[in-house]
N, CA, C and O atoms as a CHARMM CRD file, in Angstrom:
* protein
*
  320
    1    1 UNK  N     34.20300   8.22000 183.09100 PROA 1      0.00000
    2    1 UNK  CA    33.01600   7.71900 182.42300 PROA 1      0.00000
    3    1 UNK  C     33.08900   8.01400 180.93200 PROA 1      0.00000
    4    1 UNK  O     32.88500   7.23000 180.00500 PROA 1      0.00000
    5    2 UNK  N     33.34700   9.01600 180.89600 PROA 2      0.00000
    6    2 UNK  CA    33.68500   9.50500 179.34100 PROA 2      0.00000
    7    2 UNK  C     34.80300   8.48500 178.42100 PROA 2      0.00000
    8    2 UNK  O     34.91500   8.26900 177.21400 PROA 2      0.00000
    9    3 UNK  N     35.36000   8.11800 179.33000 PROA 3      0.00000
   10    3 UNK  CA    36.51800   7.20100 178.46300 PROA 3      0.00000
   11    3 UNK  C     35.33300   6.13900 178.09400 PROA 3      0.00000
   12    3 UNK  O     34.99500   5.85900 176.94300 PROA 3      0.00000
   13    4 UNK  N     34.87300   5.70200 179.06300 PROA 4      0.00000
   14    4 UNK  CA    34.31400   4.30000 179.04600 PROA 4      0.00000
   15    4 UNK  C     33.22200   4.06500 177.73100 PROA 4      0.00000
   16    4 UNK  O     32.94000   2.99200 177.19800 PROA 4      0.00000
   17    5 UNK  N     32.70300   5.44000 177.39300 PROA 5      0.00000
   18    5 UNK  CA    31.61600   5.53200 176.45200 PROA 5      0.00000
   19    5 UNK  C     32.54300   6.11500 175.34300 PROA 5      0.00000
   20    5 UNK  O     31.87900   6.15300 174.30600 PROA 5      0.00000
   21    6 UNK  N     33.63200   6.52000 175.16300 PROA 6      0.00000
   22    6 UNK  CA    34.65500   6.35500 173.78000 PROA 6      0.00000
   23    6 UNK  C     34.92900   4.88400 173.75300 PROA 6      0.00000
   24    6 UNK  O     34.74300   4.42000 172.62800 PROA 6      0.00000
   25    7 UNK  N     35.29100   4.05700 174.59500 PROA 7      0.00000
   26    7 UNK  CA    35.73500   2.77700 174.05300 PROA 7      0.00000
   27    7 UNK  C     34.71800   1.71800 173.77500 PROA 7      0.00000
   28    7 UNK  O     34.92400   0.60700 173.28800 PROA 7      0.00000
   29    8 UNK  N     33.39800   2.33200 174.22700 PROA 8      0.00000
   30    8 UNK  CA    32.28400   1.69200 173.95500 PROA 8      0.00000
   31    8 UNK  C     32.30200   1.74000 172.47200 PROA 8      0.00000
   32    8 UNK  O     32.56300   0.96300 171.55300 PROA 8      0.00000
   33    9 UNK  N     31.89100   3.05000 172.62300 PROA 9      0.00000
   34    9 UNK  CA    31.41000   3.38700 170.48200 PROA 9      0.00000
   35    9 UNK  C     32.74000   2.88400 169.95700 PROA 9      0.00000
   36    9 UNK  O     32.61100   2.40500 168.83000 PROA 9      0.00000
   37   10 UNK  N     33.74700   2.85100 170.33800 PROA 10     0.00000
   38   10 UNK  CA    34.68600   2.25100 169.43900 PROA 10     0.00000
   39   10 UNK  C     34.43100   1.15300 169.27800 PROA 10     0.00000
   40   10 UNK  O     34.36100   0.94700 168.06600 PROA 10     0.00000
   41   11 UNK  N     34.12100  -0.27200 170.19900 PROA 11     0.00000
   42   11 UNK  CA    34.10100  -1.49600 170.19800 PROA 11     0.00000
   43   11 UNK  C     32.90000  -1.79700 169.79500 PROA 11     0.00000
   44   11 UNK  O     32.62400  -2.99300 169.69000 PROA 11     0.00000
   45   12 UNK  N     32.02600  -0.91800 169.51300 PROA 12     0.00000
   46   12 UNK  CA    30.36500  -1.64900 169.58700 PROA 12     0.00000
   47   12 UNK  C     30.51000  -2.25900 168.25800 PROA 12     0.00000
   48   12 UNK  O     29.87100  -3.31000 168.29400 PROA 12     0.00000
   49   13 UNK  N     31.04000  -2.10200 167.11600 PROA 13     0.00000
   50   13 UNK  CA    30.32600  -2.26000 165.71200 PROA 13     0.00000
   51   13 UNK  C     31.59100  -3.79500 165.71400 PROA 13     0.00000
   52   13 UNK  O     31.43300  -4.66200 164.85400 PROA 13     0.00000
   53   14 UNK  N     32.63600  -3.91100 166.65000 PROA 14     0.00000
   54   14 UNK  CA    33.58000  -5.08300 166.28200 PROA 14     0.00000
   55   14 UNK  C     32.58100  -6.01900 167.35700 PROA 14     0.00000
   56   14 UNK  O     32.36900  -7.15900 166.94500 PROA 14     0.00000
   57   15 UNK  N     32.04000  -5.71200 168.49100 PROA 15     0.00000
   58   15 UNK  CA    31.19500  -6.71800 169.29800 PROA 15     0.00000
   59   15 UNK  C     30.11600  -6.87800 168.64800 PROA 15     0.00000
   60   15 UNK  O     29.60200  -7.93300 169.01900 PROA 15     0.00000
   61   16 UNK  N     29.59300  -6.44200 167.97600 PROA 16     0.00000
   62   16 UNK  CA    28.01400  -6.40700 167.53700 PROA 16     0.00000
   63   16 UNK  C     28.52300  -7.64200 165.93800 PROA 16     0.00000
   64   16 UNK  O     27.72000  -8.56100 165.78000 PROA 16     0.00000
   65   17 UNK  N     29.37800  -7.61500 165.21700 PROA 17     0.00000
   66   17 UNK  CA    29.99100  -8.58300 164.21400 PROA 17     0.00000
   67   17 UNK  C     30.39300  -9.92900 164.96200 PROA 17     0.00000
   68   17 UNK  O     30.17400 -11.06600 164.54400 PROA 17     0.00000
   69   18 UNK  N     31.11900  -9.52500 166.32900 PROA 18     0.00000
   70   18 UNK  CA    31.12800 -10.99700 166.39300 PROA 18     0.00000
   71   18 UNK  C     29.85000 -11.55900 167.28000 PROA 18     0.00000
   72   18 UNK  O     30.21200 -12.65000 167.72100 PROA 18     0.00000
   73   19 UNK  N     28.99100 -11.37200 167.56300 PROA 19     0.00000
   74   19 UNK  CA    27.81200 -11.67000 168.38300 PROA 19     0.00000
   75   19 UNK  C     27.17600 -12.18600 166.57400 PROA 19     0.00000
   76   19 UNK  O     27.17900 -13.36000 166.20200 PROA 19     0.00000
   77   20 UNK  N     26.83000 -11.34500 165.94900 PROA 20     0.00000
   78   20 UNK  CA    26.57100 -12.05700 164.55300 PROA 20     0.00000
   79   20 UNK  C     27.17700 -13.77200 163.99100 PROA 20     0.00000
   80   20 UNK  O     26.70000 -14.78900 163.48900 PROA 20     0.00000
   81   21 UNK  N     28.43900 -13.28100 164.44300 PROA 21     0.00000
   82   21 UNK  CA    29.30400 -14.59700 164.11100 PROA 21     0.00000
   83   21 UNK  C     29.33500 -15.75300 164.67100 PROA 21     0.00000
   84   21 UNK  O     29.48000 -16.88600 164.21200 PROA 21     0.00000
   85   22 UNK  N     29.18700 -15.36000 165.69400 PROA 22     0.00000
   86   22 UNK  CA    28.65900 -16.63600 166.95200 PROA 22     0.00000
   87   22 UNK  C     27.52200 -16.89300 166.45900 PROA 22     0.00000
   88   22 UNK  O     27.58700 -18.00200 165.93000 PROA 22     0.00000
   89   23 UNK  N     26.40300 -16.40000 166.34500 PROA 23     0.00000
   90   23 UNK  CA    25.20000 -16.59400 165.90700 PROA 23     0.00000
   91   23 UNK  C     24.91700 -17.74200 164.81600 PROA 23     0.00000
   92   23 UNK  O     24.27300 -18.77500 164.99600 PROA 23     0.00000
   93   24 UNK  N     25.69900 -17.21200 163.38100 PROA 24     0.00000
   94   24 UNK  CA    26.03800 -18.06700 162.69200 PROA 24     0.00000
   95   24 UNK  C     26.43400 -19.36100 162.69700 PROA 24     0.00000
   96   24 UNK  O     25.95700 -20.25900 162.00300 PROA 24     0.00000
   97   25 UNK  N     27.51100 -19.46800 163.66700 PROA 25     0.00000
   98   25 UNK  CA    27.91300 -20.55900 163.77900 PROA 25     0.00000
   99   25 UNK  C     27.60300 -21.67900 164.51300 PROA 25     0.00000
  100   25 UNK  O     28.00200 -22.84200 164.55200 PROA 25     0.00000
  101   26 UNK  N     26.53700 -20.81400 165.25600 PROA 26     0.00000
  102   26 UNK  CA    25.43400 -22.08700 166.35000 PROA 26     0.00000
  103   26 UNK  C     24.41100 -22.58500 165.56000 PROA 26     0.00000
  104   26 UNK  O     24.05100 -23.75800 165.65800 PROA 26     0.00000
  105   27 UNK  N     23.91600 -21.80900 164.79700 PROA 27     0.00000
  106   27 UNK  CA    22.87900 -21.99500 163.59000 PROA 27     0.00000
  107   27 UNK  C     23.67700 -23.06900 162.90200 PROA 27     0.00000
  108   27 UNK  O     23.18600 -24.19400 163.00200 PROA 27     0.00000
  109   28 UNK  N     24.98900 -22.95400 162.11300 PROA 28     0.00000
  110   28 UNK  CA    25.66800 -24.10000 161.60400 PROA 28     0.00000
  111   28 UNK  C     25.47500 -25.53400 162.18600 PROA 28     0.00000
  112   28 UNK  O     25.09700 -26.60100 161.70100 PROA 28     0.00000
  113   29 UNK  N     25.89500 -25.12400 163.44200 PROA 29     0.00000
  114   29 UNK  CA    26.06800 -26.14600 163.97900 PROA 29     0.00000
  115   29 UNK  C     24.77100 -27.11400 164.45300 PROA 29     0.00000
  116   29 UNK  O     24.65700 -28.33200 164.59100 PROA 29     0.00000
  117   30 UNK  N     23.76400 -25.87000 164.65300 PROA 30     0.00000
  118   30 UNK  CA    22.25900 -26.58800 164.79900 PROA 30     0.00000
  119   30 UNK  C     21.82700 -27.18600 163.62300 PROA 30     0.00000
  120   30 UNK  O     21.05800 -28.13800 163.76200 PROA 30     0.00000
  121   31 UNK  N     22.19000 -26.79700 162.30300 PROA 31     0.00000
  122   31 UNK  CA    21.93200 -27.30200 161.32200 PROA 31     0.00000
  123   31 UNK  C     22.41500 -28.69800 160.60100 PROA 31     0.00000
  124   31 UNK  O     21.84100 -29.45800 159.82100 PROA 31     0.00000
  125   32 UNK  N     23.90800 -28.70500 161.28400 PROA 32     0.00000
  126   32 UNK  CA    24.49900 -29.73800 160.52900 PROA 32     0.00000
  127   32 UNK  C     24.25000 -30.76300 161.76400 PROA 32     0.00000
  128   32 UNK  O     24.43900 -31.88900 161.30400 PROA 32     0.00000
  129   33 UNK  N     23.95300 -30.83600 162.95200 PROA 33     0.00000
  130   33 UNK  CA    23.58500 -31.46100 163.81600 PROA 33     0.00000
  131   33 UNK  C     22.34100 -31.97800 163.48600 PROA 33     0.00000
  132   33 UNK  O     22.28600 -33.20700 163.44100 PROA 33     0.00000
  133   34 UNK  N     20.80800 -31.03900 163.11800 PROA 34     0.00000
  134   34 UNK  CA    19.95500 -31.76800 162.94600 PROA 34     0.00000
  135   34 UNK  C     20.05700 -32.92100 161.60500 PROA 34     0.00000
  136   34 UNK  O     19.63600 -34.07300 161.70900 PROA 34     0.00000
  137   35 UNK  N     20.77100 -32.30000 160.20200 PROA 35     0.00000
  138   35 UNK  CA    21.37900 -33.33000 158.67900 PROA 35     0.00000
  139   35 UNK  C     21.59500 -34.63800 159.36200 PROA 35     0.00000
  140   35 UNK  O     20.91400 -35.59500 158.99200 PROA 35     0.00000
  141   36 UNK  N     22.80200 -34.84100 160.68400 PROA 36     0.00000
  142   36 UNK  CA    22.72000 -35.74100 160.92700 PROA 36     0.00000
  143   36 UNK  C     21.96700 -37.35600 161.27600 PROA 36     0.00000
  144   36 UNK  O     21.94400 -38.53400 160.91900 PROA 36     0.00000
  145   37 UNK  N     21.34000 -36.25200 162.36100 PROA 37     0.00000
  146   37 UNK  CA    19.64500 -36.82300 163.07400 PROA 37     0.00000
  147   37 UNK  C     19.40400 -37.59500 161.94800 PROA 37     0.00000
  148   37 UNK  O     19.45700 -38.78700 161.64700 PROA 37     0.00000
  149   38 UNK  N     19.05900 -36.29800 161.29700 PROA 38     0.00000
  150   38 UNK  CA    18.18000 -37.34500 160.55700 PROA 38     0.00000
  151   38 UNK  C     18.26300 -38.37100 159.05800 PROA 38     0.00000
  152   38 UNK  O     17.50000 -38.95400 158.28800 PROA 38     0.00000
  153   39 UNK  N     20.33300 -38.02900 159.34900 PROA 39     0.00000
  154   39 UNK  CA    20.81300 -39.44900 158.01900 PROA 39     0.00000
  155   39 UNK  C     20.79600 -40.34600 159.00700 PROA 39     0.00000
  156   39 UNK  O     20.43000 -41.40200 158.49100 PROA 39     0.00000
  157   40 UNK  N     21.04400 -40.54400 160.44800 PROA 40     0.00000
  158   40 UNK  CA    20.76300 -41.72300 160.93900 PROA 40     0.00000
  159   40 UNK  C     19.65500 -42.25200 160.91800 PROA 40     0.00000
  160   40 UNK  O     19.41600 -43.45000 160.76400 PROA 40     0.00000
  161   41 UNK  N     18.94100 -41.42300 161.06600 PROA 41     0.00000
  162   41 UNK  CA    17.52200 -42.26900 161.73700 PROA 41     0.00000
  163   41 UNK  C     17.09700 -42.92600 159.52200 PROA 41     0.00000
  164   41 UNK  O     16.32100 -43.80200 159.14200 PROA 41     0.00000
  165   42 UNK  N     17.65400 -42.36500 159.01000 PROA 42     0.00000
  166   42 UNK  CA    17.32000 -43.00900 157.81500 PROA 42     0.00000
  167   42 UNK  C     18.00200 -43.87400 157.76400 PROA 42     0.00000
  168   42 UNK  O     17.45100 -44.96200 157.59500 PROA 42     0.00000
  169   43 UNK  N     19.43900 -43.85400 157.87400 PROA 43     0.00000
  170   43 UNK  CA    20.08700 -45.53300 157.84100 PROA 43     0.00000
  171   43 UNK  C     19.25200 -46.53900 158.74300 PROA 43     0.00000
  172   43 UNK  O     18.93100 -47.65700 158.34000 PROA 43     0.00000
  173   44 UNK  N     18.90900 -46.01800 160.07000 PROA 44     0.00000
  174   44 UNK  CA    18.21300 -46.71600 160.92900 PROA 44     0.00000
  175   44 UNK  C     17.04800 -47.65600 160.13600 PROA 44     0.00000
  176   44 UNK  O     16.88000 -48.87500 160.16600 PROA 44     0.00000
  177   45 UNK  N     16.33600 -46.62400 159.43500 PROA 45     0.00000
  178   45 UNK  CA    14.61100 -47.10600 158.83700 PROA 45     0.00000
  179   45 UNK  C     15.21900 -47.90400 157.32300 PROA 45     0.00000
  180   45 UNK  O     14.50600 -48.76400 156.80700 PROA 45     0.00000
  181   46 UNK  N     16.39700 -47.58500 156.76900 PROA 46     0.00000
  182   46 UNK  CA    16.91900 -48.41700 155.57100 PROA 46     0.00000
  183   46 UNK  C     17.28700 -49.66400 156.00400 PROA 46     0.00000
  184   46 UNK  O     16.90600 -50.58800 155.28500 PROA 46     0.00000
  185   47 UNK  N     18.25500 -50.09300 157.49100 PROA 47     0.00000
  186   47 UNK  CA    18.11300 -51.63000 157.73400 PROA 47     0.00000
  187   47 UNK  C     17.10900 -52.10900 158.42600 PROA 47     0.00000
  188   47 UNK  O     16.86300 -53.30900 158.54600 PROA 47     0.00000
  189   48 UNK  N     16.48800 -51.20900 158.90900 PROA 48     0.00000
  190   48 UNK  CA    15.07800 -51.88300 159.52600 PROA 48     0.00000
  191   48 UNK  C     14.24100 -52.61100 158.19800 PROA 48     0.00000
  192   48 UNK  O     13.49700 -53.58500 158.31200 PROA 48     0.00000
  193   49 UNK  N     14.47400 -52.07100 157.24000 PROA 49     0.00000
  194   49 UNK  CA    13.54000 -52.33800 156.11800 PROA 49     0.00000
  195   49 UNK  C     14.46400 -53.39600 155.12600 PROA 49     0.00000
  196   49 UNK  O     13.85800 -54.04400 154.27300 PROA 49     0.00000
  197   50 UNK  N     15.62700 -53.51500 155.23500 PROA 50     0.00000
  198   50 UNK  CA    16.58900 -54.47500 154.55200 PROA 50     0.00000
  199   50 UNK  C     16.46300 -55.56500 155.32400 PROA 50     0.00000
  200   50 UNK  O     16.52900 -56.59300 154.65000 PROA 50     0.00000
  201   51 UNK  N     16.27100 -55.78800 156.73600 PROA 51     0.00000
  202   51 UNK  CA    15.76200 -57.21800 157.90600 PROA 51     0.00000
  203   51 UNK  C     14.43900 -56.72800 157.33500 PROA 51     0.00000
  204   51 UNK  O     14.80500 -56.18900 156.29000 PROA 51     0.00000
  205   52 UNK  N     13.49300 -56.63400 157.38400 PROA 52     0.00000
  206   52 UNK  CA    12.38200 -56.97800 157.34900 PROA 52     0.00000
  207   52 UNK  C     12.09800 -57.79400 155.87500 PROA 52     0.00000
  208   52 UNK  O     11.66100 -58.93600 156.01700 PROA 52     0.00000
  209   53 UNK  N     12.27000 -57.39400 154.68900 PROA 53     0.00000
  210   53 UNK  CA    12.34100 -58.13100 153.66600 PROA 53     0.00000
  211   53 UNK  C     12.92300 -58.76800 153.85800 PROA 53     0.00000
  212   53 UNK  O     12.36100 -59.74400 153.35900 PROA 53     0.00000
  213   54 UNK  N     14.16600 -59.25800 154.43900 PROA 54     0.00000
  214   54 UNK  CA    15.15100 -60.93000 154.53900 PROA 54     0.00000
  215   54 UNK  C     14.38100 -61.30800 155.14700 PROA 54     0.00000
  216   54 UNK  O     13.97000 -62.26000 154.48300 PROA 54     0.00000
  217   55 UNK  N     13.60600 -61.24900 156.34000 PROA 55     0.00000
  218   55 UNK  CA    12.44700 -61.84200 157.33800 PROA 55     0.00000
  219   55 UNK  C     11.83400 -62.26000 155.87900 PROA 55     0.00000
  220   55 UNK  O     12.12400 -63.33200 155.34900 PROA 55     0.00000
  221   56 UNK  N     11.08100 -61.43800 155.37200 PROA 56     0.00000
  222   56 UNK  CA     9.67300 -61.70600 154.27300 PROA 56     0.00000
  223   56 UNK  C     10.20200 -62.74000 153.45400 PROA 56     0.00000
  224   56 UNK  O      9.35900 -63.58900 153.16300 PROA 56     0.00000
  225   57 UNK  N     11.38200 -62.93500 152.97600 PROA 57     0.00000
  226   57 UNK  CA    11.72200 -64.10800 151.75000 PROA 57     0.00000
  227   57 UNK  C     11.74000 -65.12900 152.24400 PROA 57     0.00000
  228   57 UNK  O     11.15700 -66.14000 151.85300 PROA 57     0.00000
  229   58 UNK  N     12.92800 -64.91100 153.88800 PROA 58     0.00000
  230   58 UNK  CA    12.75900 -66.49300 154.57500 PROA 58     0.00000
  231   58 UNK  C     11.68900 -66.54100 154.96100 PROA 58     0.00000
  232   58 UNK  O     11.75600 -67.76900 154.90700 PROA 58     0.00000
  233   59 UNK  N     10.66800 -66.36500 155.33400 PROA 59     0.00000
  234   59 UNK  CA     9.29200 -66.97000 155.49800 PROA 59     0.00000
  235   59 UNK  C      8.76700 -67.46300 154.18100 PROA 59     0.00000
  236   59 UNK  O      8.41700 -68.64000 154.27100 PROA 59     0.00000
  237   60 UNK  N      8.57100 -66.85700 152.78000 PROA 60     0.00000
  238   60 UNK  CA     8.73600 -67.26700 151.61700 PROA 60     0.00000
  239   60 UNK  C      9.24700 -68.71400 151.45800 PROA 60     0.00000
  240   60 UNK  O      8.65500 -69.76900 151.23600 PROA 60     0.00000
  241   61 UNK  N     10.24900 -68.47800 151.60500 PROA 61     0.00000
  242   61 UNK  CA    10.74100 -69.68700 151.47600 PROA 61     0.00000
  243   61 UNK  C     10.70600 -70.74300 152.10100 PROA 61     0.00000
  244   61 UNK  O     10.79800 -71.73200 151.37400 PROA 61     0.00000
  245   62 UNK  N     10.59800 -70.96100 153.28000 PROA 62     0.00000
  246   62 UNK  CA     9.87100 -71.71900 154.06300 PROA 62     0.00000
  247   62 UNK  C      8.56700 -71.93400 153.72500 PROA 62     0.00000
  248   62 UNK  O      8.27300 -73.12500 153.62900 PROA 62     0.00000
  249   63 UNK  N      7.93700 -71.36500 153.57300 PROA 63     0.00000
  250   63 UNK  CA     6.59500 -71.64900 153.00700 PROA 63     0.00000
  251   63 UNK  C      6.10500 -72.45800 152.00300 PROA 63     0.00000
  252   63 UNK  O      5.15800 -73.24300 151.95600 PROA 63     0.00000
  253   64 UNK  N      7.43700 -71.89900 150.74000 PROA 64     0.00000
  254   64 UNK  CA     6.93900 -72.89900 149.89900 PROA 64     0.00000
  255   64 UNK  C      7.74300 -74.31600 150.11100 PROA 64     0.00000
  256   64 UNK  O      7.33500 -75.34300 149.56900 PROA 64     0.00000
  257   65 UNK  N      8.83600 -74.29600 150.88100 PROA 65     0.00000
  258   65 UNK  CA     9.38700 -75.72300 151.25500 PROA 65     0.00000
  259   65 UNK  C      8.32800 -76.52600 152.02300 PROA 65     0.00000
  260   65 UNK  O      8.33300 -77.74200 151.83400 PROA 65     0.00000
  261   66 UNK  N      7.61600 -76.11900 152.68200 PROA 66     0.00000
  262   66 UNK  CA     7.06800 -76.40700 153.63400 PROA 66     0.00000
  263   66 UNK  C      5.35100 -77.19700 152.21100 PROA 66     0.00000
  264   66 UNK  O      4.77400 -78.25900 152.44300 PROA 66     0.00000
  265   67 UNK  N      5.11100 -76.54400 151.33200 PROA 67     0.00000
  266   67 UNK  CA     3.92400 -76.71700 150.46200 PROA 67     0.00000
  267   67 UNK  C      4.49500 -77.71700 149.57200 PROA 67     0.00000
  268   67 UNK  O      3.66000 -78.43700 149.02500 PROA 67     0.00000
  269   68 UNK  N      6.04600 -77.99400 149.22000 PROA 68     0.00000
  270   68 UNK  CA     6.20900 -78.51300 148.70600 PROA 68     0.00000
  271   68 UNK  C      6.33300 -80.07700 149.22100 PROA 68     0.00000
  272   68 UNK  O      5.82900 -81.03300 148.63200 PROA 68     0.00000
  273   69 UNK  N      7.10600 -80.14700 150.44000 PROA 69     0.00000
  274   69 UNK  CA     6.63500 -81.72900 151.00500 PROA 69     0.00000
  275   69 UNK  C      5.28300 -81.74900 151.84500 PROA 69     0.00000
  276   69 UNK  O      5.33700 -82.41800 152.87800 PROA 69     0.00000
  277   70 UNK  N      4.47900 -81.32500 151.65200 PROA 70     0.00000
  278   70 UNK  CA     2.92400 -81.02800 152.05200 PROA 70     0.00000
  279   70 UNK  C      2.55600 -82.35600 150.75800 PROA 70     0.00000
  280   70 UNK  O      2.24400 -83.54500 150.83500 PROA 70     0.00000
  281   71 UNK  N      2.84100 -81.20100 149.39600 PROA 71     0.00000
  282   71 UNK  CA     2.62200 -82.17500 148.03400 PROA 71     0.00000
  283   71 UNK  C      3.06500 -83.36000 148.07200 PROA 71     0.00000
  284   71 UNK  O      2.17800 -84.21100 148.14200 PROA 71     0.00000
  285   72 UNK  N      4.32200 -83.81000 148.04800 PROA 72     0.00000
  286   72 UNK  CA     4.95500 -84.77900 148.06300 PROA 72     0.00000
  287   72 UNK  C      4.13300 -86.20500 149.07100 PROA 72     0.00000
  288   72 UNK  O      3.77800 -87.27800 148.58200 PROA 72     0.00000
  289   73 UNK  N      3.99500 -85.78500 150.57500 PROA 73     0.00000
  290   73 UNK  CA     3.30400 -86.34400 151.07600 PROA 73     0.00000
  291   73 UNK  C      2.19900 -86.88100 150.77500 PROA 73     0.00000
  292   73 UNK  O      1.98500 -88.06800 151.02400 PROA 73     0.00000
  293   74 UNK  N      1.17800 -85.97300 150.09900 PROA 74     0.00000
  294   74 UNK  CA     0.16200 -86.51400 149.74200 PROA 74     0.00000
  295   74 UNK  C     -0.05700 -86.83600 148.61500 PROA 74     0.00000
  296   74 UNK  O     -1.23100 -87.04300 148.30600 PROA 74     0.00000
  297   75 UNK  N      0.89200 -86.97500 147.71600 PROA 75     0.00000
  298   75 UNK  CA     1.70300 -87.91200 146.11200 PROA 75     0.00000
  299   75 UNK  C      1.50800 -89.27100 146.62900 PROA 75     0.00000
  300   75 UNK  O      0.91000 -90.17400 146.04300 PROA 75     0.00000
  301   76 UNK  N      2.23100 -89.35300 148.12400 PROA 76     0.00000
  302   76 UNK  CA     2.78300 -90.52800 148.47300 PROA 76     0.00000
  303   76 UNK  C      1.83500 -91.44200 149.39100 PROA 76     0.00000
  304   76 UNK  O      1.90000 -92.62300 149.73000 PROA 76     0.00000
  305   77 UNK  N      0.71000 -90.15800 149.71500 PROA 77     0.00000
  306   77 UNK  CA    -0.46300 -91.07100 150.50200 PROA 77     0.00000
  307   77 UNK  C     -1.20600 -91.18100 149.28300 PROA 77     0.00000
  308   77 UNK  O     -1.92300 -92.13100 149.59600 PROA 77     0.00000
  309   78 UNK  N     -1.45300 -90.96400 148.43300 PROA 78     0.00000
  310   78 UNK  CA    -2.65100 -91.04100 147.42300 PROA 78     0.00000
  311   78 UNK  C     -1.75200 -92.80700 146.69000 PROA 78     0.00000
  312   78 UNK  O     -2.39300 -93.81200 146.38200 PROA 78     0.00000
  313   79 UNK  N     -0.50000 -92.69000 146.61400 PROA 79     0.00000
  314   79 UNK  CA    -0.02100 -94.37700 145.99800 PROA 79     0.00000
  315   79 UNK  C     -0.12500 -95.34100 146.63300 PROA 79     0.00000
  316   79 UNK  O      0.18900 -96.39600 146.08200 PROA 79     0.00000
  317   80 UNK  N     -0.69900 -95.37800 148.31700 PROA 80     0.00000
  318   80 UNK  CA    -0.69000 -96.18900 148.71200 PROA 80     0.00000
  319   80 UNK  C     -1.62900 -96.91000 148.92700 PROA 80     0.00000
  320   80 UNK  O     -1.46000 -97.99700 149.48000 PROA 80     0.00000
């Protein structure tokens, strides 16, 4: 038993550093895991929002194509 509690106190302060180290490095890893999350979900909400304005112009634009032979039409009913 006596051995067992010399090789204890010997090893405690090299187990107790790497239990630290592990620690660290799950934290890293929780960290650079969540950075990710959440550059995707921003690319995600950056083309959600790059289609939604191309949606908004082509409707735009349609719209005013659409106002413009509206006009035309009624250019062409008012000459007759």
């Amino acid at each position: 038993m006596r051995d067992f509690i010399q090789r204890y106190e010997a090893s405690k302060e090299i187990d107790y550093e790497g239990i630290l180290l592990r620690r660290k490095k799950i934290e890293g890893y929780k960290e650079s895991s969540e950075k990710l999350k959440q550059e995707k979900a921003y690319q995600v909400q950056v083309e959600a929002n790059r289609k939604e304005e191309k949606r908004r112009i082509e409707e735009q634009r349609k719209l005013f194509e659409e106002s413009k032979e509206n006009e035309r039409l009624r250019k062409k009913a008012e000459q007759v």
